[in-house]
C-alpha positions in Angstrom: -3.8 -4.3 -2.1 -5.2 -8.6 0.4 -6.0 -10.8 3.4 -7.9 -13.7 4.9 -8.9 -14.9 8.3 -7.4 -13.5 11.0 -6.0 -10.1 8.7 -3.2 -12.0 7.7 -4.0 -14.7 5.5 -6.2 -15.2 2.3 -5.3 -14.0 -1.1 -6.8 -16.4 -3.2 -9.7 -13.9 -4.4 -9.6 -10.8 -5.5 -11.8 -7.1 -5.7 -12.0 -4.5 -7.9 -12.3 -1.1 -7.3 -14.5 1.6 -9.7 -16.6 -1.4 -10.3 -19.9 0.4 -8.2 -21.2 3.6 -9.7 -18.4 5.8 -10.3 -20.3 9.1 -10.1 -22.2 7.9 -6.7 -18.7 7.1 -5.8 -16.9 10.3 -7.0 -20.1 12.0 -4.9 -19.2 10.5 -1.9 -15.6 10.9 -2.2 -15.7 14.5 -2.6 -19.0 15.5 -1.0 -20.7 17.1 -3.8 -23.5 15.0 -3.6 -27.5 16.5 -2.5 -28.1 15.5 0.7 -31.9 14.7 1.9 -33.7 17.5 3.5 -36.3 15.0 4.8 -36.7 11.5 6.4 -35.3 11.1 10.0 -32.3 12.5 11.3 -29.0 10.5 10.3 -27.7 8.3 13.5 -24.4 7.7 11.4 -21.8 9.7 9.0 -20.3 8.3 5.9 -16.6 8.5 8.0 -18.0 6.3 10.7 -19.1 3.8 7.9 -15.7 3.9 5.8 -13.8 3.3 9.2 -15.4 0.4 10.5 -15.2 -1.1 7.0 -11.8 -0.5 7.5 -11.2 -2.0 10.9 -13.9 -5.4 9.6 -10.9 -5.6 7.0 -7.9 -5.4 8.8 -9.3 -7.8 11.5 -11.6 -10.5 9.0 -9.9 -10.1 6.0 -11.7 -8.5 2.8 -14.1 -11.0 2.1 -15.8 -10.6 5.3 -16.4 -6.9 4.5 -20.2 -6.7 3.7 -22.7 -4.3 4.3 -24.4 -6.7 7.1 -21.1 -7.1 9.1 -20.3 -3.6 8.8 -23.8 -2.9 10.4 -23.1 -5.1 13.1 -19.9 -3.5 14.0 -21.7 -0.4 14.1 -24.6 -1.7 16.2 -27.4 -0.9 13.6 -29.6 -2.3 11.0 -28.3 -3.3 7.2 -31.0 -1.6 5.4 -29.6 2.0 7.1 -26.3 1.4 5.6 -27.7 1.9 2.5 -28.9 6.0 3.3 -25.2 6.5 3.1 -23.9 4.4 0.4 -25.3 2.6 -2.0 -23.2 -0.8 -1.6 -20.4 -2.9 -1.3 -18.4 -2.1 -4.7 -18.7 1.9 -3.6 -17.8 1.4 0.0 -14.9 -0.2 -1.0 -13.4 2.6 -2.8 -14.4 4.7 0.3 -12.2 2.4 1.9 -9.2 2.7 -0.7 -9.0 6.5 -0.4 -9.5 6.3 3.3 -6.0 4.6 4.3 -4.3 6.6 2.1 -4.8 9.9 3.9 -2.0 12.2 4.4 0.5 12.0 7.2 0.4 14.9 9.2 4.4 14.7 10.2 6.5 16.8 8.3 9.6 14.6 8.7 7.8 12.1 6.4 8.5 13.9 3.9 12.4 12.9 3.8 15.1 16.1 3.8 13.2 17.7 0.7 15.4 16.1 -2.2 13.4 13.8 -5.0 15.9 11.3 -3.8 14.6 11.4 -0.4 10.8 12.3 -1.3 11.0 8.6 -3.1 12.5 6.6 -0.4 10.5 7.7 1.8 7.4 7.0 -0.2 8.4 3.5 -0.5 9.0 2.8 2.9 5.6 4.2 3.8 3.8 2.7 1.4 5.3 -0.6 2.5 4.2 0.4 5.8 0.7 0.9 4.1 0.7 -2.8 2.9 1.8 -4.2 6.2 -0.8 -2.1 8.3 -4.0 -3.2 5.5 -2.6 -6.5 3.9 -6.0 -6.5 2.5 -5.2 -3.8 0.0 -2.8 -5.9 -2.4 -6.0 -8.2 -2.6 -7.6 -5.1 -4.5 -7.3 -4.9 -8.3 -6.5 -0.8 -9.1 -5.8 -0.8 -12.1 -8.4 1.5 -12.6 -9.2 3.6 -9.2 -11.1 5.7 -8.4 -9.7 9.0 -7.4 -10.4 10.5 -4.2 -9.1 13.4 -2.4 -6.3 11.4 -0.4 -5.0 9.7 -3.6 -4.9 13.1 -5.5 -3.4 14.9 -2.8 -0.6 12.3 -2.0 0.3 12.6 -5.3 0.7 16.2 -6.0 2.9 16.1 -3.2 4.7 13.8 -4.3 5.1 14.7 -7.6 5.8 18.5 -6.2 9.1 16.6 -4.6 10.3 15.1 -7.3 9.8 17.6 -10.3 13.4 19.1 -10.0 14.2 15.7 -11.5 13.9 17.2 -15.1 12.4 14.3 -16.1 9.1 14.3 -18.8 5.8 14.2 -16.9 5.5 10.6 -18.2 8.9 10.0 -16.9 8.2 11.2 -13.7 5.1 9.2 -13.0 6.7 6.6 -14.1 9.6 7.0 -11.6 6.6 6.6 -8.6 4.5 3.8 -10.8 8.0 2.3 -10.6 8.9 2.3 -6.5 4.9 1.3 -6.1 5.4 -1.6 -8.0 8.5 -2.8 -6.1 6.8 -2.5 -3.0 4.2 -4.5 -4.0 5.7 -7.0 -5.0 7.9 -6.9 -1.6 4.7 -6.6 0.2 3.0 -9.6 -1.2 6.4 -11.8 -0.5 5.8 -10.8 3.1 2.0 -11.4 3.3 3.2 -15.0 1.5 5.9 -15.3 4.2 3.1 -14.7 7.4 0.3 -16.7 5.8 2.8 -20.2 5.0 3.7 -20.3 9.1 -0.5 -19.1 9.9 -1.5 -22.6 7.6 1.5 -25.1 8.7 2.3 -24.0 12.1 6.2 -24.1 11.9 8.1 -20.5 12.1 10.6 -19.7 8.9 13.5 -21.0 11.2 11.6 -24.2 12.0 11.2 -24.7 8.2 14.6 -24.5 7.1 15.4 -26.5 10.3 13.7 -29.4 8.9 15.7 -29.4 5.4 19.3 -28.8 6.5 19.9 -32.4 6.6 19.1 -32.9 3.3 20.5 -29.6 2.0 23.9 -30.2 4.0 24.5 -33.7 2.3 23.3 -32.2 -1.1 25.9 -29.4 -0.5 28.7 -32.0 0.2 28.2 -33.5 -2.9 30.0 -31.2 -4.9 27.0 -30.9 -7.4 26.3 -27.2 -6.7 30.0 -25.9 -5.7 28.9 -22.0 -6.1 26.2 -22.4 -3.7 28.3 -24.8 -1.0 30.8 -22.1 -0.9 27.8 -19.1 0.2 28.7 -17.4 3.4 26.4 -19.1 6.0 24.9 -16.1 6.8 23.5 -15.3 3.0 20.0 -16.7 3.8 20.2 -15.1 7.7 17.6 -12.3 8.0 19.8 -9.6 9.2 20.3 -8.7 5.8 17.5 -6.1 4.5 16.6 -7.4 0.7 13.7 -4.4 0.8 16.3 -1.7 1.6 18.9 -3.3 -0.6 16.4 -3.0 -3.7 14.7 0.2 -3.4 18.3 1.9 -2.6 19.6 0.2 -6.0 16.3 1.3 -7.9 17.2 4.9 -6.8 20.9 4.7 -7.6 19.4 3.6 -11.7 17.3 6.9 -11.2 20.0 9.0 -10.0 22.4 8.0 -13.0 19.4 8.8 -15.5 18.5 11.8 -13.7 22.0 13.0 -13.8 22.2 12.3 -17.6 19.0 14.4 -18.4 21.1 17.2 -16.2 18.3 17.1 -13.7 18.6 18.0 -9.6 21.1 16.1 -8.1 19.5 13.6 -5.6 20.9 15.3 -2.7 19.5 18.5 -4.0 17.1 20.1 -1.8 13.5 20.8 -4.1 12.9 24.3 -4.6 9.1 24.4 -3.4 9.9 21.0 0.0 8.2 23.6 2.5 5.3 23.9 0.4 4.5 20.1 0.5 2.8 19.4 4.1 2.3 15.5 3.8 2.5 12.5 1.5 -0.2 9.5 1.8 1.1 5.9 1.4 -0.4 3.5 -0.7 -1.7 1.4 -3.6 -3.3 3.0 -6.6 -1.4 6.3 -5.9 1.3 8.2 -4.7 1.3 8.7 -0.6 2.4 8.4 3.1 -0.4 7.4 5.6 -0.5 8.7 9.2 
């Protein structure tokens, strides 16, 4: 999950979350930690920390996401941070789990077929990237799991059982649309961050070759490529939506073979499922 100055650019370093104390964290996450029954009366609530963490990141980038700034964005002193959560590597997971809270909307949910359920799960979650570009700066290979992740992805998964796949096979099938949309998502981030450091717009940069691309095409060298439509490399055409839709053609063709829900089959148990959350490290559709 990734960004630099400005939100946008930066992805040279990179976190990693559950590398704090996981059972502070897990504490935090799901409120089962003690709370103090003396010492002044709290000015500030964990949400109000987590949330302008988040906004420091999508604004600064990651790297300036420290307990100081975060202070300052709240108007208060570091040190009372610190009565909340006990640092940087724990507030971060706060973070993770934060953005990937449920959506609300029903009609995010697609028309209650698996097909559906993972299409729209990769659009959102591409949606996810876009909105925190700081997230695919986050190694989670190893979250930690929060209510939001948990619950996007028993929603999920609730969607897409009538699959008939193996449970293996069935995470699998979301590890599998996450991992396209990352790597979607970082080509974009790439794409942003190359005009934000050279100053010249994707047309201006192609501008600037087709001189040399035009003679070189004349040649005769590269006949296959000279004989492209021009409008190939144009951006009306959708490579995002032309890969996830072919990623979910492969799974309908295996899912059909296992004698599985067809993937304009309705899933027994849709109404039941109230929300998905969009997003890295899990399963889900964020509001």
């Amino acid at each position: 999950m990734t960004s630099g100055k400005g939100g946008t650019s930066g992805t040279g370093g990179t976190e990693t979350s559950g590398s704090g104390d996981i059972v502070r964290t897990l504490e935090l996450l799901w409120d089962t930690g003690r709370r103090p029954s003396r010492g002044p009366k709290p000015t500030l609530t964990l949400d109000q920390i987590v949330e302008a963490a988040v906004r420091v990141a999508d604004t600064e980038g990651l790297e300036s996401v420290s307990m100081r700034r975060v202070a300052a964005e709240l108007g208060t002193g570091t040190m009372s941070l610190y009565r909340y959560v006990p640092g940087k590597a724990e507030l971060l997971d706060l973070m993770l789990d934060r953005v990937q809270r449920p959506s609300e909307n029903p009609a995010d949910l697609g028309d209650g077929s698996w097909r559906s359920a993972l299409e729209a799960l990769g659009r959102a979650t591409l949606a996810l990237y876009q909105r925190h570009p700081w997230l695919l700066q986050v190694n989670q290979s190893r979250p930690i799991l929060g209510p939001s992740a948990l619950d996007g992805m028993e929603k999920v998964l609730s969607r897409i059982k009538p699959m008939g796949l193996t449970d293996p096979e069935l995470v699998s099938a979301v590890i599998m649309i996450d991992g396209y949309v990352v790597g979607a998502a970082r080509t974009q981030l790439y794409q942003r961050e190359a005009e934000h450091r050279t100053g010249l717009t994707d047309t201006e940069f192609w501008q600037v070759q087709a001189p040399m691309l035009e003679k070189i095409m004349a040649s005769g060298r590269y006949p296959l490529l000279a004989s492209l439509d021009e409008d190939t490399w144009g951006p009306g055409f959708d490579h995002f939506e032309f890969g996830l839709q072919r990623i979910l053609d492969g799974l309908e063709v295996f899912v059909a073979g296992r004698g599985g829900t067809p993937a304009e089959g309705p899933a027994p148990d849709a109404s039941a499922a109230d929300g998905m959350t969009g997003g890295a490290g899990g399963a889900s559709m964020e509001t």
